[in-house]
N, C-alpha and C positions, 0 to 999 in steps of 0.2 A: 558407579561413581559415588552413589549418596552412601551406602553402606562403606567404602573405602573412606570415605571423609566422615563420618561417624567414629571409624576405628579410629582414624588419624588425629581428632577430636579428643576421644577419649585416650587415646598413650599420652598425647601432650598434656592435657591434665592432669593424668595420673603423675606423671615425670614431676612440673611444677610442683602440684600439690604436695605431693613425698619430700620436694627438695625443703619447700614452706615448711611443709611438720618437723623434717629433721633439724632445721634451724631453730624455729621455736621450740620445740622439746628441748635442745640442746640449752634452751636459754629455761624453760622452763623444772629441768633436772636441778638445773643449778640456780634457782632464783633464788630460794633461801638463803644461801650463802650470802649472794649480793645483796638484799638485804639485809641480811645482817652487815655486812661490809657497811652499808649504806647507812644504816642505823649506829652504827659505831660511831664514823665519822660524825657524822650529827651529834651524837653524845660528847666527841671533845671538841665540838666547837662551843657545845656548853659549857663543858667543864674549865676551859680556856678562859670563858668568858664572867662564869663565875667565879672562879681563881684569880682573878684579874678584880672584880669589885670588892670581895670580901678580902682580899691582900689591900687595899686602897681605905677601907673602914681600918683594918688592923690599924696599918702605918699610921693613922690619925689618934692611935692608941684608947679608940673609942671600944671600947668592952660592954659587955651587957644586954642594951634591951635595943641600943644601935645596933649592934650587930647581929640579933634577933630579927630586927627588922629590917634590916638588908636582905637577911635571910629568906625574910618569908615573900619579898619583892622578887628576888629571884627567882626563887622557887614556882610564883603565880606569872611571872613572866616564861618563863622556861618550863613549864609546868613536870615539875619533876621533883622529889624531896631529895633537901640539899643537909648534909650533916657535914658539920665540922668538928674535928677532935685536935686540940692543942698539944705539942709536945711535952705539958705539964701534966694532960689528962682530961682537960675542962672540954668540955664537952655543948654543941651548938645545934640544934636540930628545926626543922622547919616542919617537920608532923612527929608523928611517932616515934620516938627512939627504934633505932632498927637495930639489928642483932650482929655485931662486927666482931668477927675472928681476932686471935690473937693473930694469927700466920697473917691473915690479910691487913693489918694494922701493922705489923710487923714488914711486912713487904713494901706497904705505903711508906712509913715511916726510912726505910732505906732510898727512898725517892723513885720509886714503879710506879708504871702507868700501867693499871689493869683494865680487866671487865670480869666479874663474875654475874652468870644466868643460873639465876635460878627457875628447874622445872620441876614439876610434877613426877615422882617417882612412876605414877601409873600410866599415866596419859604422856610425859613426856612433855606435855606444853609447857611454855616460858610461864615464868609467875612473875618473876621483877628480873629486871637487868640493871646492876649495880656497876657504877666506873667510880673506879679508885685513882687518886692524884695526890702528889706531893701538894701542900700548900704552901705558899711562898711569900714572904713579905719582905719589900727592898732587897730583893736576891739571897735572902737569906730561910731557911726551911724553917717553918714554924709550924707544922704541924699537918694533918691528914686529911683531906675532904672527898665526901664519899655523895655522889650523886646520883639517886635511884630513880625509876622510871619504870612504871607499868607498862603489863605487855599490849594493855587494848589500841595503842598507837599503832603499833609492831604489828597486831594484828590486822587492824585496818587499813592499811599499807597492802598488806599482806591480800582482803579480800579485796580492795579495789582493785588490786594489780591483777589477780585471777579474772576481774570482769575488764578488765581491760585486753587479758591474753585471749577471753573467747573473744571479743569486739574485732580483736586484732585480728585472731583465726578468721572471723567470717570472713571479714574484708579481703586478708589472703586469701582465701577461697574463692570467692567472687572476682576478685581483679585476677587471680589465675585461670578461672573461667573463660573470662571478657579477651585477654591476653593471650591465653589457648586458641581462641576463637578466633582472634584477630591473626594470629600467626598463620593456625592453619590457613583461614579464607585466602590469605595472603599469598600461601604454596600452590593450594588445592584450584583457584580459578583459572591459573594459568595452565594449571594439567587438568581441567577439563576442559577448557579449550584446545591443551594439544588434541585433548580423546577426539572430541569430536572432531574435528579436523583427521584423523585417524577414520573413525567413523564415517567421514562424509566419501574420503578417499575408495577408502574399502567399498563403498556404495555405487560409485563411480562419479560422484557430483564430484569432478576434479573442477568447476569453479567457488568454492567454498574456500572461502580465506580467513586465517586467524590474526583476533583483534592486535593492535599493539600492545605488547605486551610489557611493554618499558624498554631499559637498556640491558640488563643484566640479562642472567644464561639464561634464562626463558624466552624472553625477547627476543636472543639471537636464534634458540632453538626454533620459535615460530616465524623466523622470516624464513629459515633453513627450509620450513617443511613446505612455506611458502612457494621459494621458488622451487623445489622439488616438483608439490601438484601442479606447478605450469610446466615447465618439463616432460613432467608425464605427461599430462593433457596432449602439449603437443606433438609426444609421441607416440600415444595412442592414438589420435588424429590421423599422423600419417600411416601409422600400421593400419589403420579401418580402412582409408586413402586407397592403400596398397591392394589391401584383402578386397575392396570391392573392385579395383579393376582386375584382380587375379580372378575373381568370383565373375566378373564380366564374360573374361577372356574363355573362361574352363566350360561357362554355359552357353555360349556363341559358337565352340568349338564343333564342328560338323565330328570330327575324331569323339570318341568313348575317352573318359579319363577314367580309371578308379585307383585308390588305393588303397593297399592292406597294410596292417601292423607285423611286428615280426611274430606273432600268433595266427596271423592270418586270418583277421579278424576287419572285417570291411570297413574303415576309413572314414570315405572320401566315391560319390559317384557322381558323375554330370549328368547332363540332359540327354546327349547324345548316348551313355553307356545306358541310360534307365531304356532308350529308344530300340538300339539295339538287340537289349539282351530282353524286353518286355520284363523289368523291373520297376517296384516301385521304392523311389526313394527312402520315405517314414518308415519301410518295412524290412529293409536290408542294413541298413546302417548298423555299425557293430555287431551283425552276423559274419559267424564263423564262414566258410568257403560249402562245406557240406550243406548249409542253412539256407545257404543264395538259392540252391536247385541251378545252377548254371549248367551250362554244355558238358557233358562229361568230359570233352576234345579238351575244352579251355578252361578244366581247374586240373587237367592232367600237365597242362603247357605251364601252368602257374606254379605247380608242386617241380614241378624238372627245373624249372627258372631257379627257384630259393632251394632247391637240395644242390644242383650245380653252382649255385652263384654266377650264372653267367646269361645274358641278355637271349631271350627266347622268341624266334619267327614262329609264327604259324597262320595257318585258316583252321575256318571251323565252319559249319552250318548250325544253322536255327532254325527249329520249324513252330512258327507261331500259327499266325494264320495263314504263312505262306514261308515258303523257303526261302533263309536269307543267307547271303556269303557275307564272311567278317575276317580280316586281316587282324590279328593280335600281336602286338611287342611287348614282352616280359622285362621289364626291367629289376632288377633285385640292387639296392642300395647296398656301399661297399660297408655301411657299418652295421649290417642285415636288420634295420630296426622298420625300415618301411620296404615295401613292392609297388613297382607302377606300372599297372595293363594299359595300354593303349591300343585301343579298338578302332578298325578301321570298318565301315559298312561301306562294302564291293559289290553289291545286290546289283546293282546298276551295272556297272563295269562287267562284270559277269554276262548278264542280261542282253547288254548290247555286243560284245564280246561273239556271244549265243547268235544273236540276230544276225551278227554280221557274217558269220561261218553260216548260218542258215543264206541270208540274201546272195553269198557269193555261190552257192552250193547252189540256189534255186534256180539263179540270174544265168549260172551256167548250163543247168539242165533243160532251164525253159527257152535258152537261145538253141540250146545246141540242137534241139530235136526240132525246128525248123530249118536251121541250118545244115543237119543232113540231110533230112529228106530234099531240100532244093539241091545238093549235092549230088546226093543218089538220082536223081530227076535229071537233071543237068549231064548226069556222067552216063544216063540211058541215051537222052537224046544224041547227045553225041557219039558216043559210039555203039549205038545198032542203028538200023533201019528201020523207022515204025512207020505205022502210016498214018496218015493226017487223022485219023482219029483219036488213035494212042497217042499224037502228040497234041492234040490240042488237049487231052485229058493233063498230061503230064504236065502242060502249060499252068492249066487251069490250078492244078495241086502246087505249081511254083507260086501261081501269085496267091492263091490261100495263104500258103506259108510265110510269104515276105509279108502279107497283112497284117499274119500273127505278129512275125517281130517287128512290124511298125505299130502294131499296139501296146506291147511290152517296151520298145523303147519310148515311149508316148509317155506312156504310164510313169517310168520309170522319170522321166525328167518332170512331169507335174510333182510329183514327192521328191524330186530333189528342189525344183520349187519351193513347194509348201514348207520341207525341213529348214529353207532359206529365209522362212518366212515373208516371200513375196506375197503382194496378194493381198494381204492382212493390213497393215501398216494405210493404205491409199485412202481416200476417204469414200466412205459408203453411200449407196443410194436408199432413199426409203423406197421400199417394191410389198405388195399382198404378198404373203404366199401364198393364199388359196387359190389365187390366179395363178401362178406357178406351179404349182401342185397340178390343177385340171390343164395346162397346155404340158407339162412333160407328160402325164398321162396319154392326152390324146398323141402326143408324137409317138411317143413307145409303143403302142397298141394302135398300130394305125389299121390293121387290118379287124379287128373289131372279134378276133378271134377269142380274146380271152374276158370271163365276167368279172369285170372292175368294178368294187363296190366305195363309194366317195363318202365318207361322212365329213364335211366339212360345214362347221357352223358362218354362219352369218356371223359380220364383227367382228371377225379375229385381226388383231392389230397388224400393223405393219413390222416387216423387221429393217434392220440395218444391215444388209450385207454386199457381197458383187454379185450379182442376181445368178450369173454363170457357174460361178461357186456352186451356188446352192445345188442349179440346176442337175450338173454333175453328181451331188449327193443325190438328189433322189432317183438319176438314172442309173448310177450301180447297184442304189437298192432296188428299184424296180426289176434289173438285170437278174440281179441273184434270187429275187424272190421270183421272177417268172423261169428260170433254168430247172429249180428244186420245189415246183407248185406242178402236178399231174394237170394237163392240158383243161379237161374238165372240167376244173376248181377253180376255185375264186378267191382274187386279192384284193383283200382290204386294206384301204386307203383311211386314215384318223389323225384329226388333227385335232387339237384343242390349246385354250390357253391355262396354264398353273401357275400363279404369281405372276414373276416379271420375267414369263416365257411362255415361248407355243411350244408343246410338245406333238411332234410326227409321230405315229405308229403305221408300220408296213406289215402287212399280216400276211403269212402262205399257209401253205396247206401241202409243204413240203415235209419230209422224214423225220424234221425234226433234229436238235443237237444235242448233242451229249454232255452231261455236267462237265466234265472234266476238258472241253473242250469249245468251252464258252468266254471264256478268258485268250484265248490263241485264237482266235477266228479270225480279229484285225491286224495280226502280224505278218507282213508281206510276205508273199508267197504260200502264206498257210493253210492246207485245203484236207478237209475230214478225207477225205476217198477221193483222193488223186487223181487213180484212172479213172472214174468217172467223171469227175470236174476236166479231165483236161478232154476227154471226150465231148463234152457240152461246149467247151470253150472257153474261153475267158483268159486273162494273165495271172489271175491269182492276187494281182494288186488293190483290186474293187474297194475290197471293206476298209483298207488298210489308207489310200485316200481320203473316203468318207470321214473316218475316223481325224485326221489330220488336220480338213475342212472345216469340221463342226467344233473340235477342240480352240482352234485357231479362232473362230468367233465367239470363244469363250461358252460352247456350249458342251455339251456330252452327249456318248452315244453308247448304249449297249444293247444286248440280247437276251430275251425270256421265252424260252421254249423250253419242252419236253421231249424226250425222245419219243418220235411217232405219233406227235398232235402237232407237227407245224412250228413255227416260229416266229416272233413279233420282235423285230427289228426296231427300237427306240431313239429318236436322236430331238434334241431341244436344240432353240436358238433364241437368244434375249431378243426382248420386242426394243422399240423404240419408244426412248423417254418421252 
């Protein structure tokens, strides 16, 4: 702006100042004339006036040394030499006789009003200017008067009038300056007020407002831009408005969003797709599809979507740290400038899907092989004849059996309990558990058969829970650790507290689990070696309870073993505040 009002500064000067020179130049090419013009006139206002006295001495028919000295009154009033010549020839001078032409005496004499200048043949300067005039006495012509005059008047005119055209030149100069200056400030504050205002807008301080600026086009132009930045303001307001509950909705969204360009160059991702697909935001944005590393499945589904143009179903798997199921919709816009994936994570739905084809699968197999056997038992005793030995056996194996399915259905309705979240909800009692801990113990082992090793400290807090709950927790652990512990060996019992929890450890000295089958252990019905678990006994439900009771009181439970050192069964429960 300062360098534009500098130029703008210096054109308008330049413009005046040129317009000023060309004016006075114009005056100064031609001043000599005008003075002389000027000088002329002056001359017959003399000559008028002396014409007029020395006609006035005539008519009084005074001749001689009167009329000499008229002459020489004249002459020192008007300072100029004044000669008269009479039409008899006589002759009247007030200095020197001067040197008159016949031609010019001859032209006076016909009654002409001259000027003869005489200059310098070398230099060209004036030396005298002579004005010739009829003389006249009572309107009648008497003779010729010749009126001379030095140039040093002429000249002096002459150099004042030069010091008066520099005097004049400054002053033009200066008031073109001052007036340059004044104009532009005049154009120039109001356009840099628009700038800034321009400036502030571009910046985004849409509260920036330009001064009043008067009535005229600028003034209107800065209320214009006025309401303009409030306009914008408020509709940039509502776009951010907008963008942030669209930015709410798209990171709240349980569903993957992403979008690509029509280069297929990554957009746009949410919370949910970075979750998904184990991306990171900062590091995928405007990467190509090759760049993401994504599923091969689903940049195969995304390239069929935009070469078809048409809305693309599929699944796909992810294997991060664990296997995940994902539903995809390809959407391809109809003017192919953007694509929108929609990610659905079905990991769950799957999962339970799985469990539930497992529970019905298990639910069936582990009814059904009670159920026939009291079948097969049932359809002996009736039709043969056995004797009271055979059937009290076959008795005995009837009611075995209907025990199993009265602990399978047993089981099976405390987990539908617990999934009901009964139980949970009630309010709790405060109970030890260490005291809990040594009366399930001694219930369980009541025969003193197996060596139970107790570390249980002194001081371990009370917990919050329904004591029965618990107790069931520690007798399926107890169960499972005493079925897969060789009779010989010893389970260890450890409690302690960690923060604002006691954590239980159940130790055996059983086979051992296998890595890949430590994560499925508490899934109903789940069992490493089948025929042997259902030979020991049990419904397969044990851990799968456990599991539902300790989570339910907000605690957790898992498993650390090695294949063939035993395994330590883990589960915590918050103490009381």
């Amino acid at each position: 702006m300062k360098q534009s009002r500098s130029q703008l500064v210096f054109i308008n000067l330049c413009l005046l100042f040129l317009a000023a020179i060309i004016i006075i130049g114009a005056w100064w090419i031609n001043k000599d004339l005008a003075l002389e013009i000027i000088y002329r006139r002056k001359m017959e206002k003399i000559g008028e006036l002396v014409s007029y006295e020395i006609g006035k001495t005539l008519a009084t028919g005074e001749e001689g040394q009167t009329l000499n000295k008229t002459i020489i009154e004249l002459s020192n009033i008007s300072e100029t030499e004044i000669t008269v010549l009479s039409k008899e020839g006589e002759r009247w001078s007030s200095e020197t006789q001067s040197l008159i032409k016949d031609d010019e005496l001859a032209r006076t004499f016909k009654g002409e009003k001259f000027f003869v200048i005489l200059k310098d043949e070398d230099s060209l300067s004036i030396l005298k200017w002579k004005y010739f005039l009829p003389l006249k006495v009572s309107g009648e012509f008497a003779g010729a008067l010749l009126i001379e005059k030095a140039p040093q008047e002429f000249e002096s005119i002459r150099t004042t009038t030069g010091r008066s055209f520099a005097l004049v030149l400054i002053l033009i100069g200066l008031g073109t300056i001052l007036i340059s200056t004044l104009i532009v400030t005049k154009i120039l504050f109001p356009l840099q007020e628009l700038e800034n205002m321009a400036r502030q807008v571009a910046d985004g301080k849409l509260s920036y407002r330009v001064k009043d600026l008067g009535a005229n086009e600028m003034g209107r132009l800065g209320l214009a831009l006025n309401e303009m930045a409030s306009k914008l303001g408020q509709s940039i307001a509502g776009f951010r408005e907008e963008k942030m509950k669209l930015e709410m909705v798209l990171e709240t969204l349980e569903d993957g969003i992403m979008v690509f360009d029509k280069t297929l160059h990554l957009q746009l991702i949410n919370k949910a797709a970075e979750r998904i697909l184990a991306l990171e935001r900062n590091r995928v944005l405007n990467k190509s599809i090759p760049e993401l590393l994504i599923n091969p499945e689903l940049e195969d589904l995304i390239k069929e979507a935009v070469r078809k143009k048409l809305q693309v179903n599929g699944e796909f798997q992810t294997r991060n740290s664990m296997t995940r199921y994902s539903q995809v919709l390809i959407v391809p816009f109809e003017d192919d400038i953007k694509t929108l994936v929609i990610l659905r994570d079905i990991t769950k739905l799957r999962r339970l899907e799985q469990v539930r084809q497992d529970f019905v699968a298990n639910v069936s197999h582990e009814l059904r092989t009670p159920v026939t056997s009291i079948r097969a038992l049932s359809e002996t005793l009736l039709d043969q004849e056995v004797n009271a030995e055979m059937q009290k056996h076959f008795l005995e194996e009837i009611y075995h059996e209907s025990h199993r399915m009265s602990y399978i259905v047993n089981d099976l309705l405390i987990l539908a309990q617990l999934d009901e979240g009964e139980g949970f909800t009630d309010s709790y009692k405060h109970f030890p558990l260490k005291k809990l801990i040594e009366e399930t113990v001694n219930q369980f082992f009541t025969d003193g058969s197996r060596e139970i090793i107790l570390d249980l400290p002194s001081g371990l807090p009370d917990i919050a829970a329904h004591e029965d709950r618990v107790r069931q927790v520690l007798l399926n652990l107890l169960e499972n650790a005493d079925k897969y512990t060789p009779k010989k060996s010893s389970i260890t019992i450890r409690a302690m507290k960690k923060n604002a929890e006691i954590q239980v450890l159940i130790v055996d000295q059983g086979p051992g689990i296998p890595s890949l089958e430590r994560e499925r252990i508490f899934e109903r019905f789940y069992r490493i070696d089948k025929a042997r678990s259902r030979a020991m006994g049990g419904t397969g439900l044990g851990l799968s309870i456990v599991r539902r009771i300790v989570e339910g009181y907000g605690g957790k439970v898992w498993v650390e073993s090695e294949e063939g050192k035993g395994a330590v069964y883990i589960f915590t429960l918050p103490v009381t505040g």
